[in-house]
N, CA, C and O atoms as a DFTB+ gen file, in Angstrom:
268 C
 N C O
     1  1      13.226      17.444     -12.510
     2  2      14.212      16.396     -12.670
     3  2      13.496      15.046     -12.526
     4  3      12.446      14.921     -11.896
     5  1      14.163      13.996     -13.182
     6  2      13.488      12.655     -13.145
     7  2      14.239      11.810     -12.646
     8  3      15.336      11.842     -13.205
     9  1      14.167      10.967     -11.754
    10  2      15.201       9.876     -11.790
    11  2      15.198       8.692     -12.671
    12  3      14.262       7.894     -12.628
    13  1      16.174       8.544     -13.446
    14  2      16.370       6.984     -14.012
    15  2      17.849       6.686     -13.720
    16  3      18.732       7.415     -13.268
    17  1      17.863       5.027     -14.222
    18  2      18.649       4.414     -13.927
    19  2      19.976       3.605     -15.138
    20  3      19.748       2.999     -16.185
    21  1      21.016       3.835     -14.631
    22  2      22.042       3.821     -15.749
    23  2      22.081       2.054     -16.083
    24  3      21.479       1.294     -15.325
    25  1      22.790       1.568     -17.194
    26  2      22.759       0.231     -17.566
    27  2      23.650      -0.323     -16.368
    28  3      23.136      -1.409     -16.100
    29  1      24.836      -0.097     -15.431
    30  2      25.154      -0.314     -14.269
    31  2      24.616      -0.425     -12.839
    32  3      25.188      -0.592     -11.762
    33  1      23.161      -0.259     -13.223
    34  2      22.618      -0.127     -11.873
    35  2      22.496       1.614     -10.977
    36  3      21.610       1.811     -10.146
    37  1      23.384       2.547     -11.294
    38  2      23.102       3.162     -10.649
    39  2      22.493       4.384     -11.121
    40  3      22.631       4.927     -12.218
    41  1      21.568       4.850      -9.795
    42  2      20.500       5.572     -10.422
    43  2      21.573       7.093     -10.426
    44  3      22.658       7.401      -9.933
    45  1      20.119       8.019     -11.629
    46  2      20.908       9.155     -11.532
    47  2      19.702      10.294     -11.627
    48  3      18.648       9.759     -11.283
    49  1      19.520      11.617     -11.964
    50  2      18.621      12.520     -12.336
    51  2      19.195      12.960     -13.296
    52  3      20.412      13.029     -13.470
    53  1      17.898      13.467     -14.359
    54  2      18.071      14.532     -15.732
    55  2      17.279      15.279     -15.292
    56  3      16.352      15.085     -14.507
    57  1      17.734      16.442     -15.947
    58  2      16.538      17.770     -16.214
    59  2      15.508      17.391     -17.410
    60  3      15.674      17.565     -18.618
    61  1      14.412      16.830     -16.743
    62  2      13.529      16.756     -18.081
    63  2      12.825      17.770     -18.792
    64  3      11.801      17.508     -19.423
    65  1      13.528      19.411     -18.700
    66  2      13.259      20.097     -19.538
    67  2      13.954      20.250     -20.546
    68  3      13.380      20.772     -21.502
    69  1      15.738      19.779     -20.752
    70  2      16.429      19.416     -21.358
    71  2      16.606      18.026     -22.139
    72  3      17.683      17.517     -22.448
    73  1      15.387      17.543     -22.381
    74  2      15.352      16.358     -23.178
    75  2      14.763      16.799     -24.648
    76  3      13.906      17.679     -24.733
    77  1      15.369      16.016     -25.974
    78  2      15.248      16.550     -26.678
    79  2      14.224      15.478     -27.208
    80  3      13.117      15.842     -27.604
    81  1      14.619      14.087     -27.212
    82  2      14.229      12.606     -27.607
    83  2      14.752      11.974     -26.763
    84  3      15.748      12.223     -26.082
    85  1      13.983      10.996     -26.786
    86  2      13.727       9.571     -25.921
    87  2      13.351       8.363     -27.248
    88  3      12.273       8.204     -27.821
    89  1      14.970       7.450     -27.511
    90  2      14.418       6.318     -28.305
    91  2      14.949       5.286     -27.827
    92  3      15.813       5.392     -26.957
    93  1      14.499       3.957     -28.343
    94  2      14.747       2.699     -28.075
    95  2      15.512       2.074     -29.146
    96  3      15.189       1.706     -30.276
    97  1      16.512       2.050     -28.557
    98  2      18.010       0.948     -29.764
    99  2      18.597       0.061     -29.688
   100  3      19.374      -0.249     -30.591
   101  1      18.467      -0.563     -28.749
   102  2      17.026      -1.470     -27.996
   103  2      16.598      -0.546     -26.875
   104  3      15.510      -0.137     -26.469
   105  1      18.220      -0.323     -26.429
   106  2      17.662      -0.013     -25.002
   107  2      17.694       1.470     -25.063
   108  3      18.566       1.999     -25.751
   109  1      16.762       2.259     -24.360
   110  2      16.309       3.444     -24.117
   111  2      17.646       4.192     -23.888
   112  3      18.627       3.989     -23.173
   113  1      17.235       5.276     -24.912
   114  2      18.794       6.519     -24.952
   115  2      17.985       7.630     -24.929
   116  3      17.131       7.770     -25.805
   117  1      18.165       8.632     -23.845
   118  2      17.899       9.924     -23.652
   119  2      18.957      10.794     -24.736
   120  3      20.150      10.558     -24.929
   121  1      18.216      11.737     -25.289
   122  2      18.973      12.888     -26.206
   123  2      19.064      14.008     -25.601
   124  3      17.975      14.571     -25.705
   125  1      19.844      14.672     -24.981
   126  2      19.417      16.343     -24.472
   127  2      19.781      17.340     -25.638
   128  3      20.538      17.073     -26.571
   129  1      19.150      18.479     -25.444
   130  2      18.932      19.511     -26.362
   131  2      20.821      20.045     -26.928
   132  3      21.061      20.624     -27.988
   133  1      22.073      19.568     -25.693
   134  2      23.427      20.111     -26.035
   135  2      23.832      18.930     -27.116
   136  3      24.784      19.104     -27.877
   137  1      23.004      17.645     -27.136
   138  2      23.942      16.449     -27.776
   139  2      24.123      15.281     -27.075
   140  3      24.334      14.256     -27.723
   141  1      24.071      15.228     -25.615
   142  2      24.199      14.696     -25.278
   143  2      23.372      13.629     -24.274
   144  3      22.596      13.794     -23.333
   145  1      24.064      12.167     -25.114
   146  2      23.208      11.143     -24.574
   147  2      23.458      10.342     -23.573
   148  3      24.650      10.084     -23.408
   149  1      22.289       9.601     -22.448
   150  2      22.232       8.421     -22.231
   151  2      21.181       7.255     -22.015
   152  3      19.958       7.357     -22.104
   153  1      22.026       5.966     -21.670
   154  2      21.292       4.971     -21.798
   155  2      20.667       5.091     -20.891
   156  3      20.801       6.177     -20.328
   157  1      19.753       4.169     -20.312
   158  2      19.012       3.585     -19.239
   159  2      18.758       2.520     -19.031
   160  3      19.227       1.626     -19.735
   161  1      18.067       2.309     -18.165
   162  2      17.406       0.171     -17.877
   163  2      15.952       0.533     -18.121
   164  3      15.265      -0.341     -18.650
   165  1      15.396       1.663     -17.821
   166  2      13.764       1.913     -17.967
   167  2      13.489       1.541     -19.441
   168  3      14.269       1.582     -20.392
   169  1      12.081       1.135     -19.397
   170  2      11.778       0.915     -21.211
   171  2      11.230       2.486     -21.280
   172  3      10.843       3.201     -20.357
   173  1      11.343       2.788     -22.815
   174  2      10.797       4.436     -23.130
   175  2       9.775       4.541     -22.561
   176  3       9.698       5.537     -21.842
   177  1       8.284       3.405     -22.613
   178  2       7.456       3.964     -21.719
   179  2       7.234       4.572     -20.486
   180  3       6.278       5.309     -20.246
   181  1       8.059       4.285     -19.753
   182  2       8.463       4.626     -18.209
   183  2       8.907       5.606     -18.020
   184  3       8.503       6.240     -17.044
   185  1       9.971       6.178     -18.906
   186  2      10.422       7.532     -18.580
   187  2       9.462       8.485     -19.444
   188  3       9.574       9.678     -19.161
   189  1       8.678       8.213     -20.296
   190  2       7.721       8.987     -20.768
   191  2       6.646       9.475     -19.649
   192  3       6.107      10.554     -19.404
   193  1       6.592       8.294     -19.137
   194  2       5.314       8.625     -18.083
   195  2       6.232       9.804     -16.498
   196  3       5.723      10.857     -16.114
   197  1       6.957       9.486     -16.173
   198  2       7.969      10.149     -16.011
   199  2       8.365      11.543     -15.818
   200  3       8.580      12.238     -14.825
   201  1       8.398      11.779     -17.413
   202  2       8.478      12.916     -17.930
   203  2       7.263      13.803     -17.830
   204  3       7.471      14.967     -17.489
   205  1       5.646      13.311     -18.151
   206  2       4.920      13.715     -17.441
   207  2       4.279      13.695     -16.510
   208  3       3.285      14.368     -16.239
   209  1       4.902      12.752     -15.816
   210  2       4.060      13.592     -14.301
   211  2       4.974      14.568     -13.845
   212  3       4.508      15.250     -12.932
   213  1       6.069      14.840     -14.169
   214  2       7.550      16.055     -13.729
   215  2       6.565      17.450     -14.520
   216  3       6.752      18.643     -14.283
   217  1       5.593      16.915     -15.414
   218  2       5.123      18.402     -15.829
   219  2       3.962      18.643     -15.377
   220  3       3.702      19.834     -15.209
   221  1       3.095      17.817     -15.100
   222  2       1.929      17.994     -14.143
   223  2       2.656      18.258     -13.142
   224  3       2.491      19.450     -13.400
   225  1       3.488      18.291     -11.990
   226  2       4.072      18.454     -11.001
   227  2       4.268      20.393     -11.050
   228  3       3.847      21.170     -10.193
   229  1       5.000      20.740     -12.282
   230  2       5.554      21.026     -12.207
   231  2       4.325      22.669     -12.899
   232  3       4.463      23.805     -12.444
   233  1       3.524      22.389     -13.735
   234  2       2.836      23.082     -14.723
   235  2       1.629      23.224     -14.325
   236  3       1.125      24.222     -14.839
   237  1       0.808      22.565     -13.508
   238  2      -0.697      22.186     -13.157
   239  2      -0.859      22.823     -11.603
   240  3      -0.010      22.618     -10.735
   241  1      -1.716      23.388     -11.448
   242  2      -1.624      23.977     -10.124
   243  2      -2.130      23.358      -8.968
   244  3      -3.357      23.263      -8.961
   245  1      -1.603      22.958      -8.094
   246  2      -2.067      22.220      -6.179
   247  2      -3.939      22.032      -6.499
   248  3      -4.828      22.845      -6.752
   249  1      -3.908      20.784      -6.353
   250  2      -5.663      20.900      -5.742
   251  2      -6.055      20.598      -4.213
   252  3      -5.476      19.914      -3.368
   253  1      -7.135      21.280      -4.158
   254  2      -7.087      20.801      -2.294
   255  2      -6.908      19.283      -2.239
   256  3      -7.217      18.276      -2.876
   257  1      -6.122      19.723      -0.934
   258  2      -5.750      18.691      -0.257
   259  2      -4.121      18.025      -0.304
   260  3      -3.600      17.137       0.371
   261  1      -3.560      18.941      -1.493
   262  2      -2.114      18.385      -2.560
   263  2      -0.719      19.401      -1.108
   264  3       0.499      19.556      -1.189
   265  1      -1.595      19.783      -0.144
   266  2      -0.514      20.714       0.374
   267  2       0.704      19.897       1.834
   268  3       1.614      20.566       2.324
């Protein structure tokens, strides 16, 4: 899960395995794989980066010292 933040200020989490696209219309709209979208305040770069470190986290295995 990632946290970003809604155009109201308040933050929320997605499953970023359920993201389908990430575009800018201006402002950054998450797509999930059912249809459904939202906005954010992050620019796309941010939740890109985001998105991968949730998979290095998540995909890459502990190196010493990570415990």
């Amino acid at each position: 899960m990632i946290r970003v933040t809604a155009l109201n200020g308040k933050e929320f989490y997605i499953n970023a395995e359920y993201i389908e696209k990430i575009e800018a219309n201006p402002d950054t709209t998450i797509t999930l794989f059912n249809g459904k979208k939202y906005i954010v305040a992050e620019p796309i770069e941010e939740v890109v980066k985001k998105v991968l470190e949730y998979k290095k986290k998540i995909f890459l295995p502990p190196t010493v010292g990570d415990q």
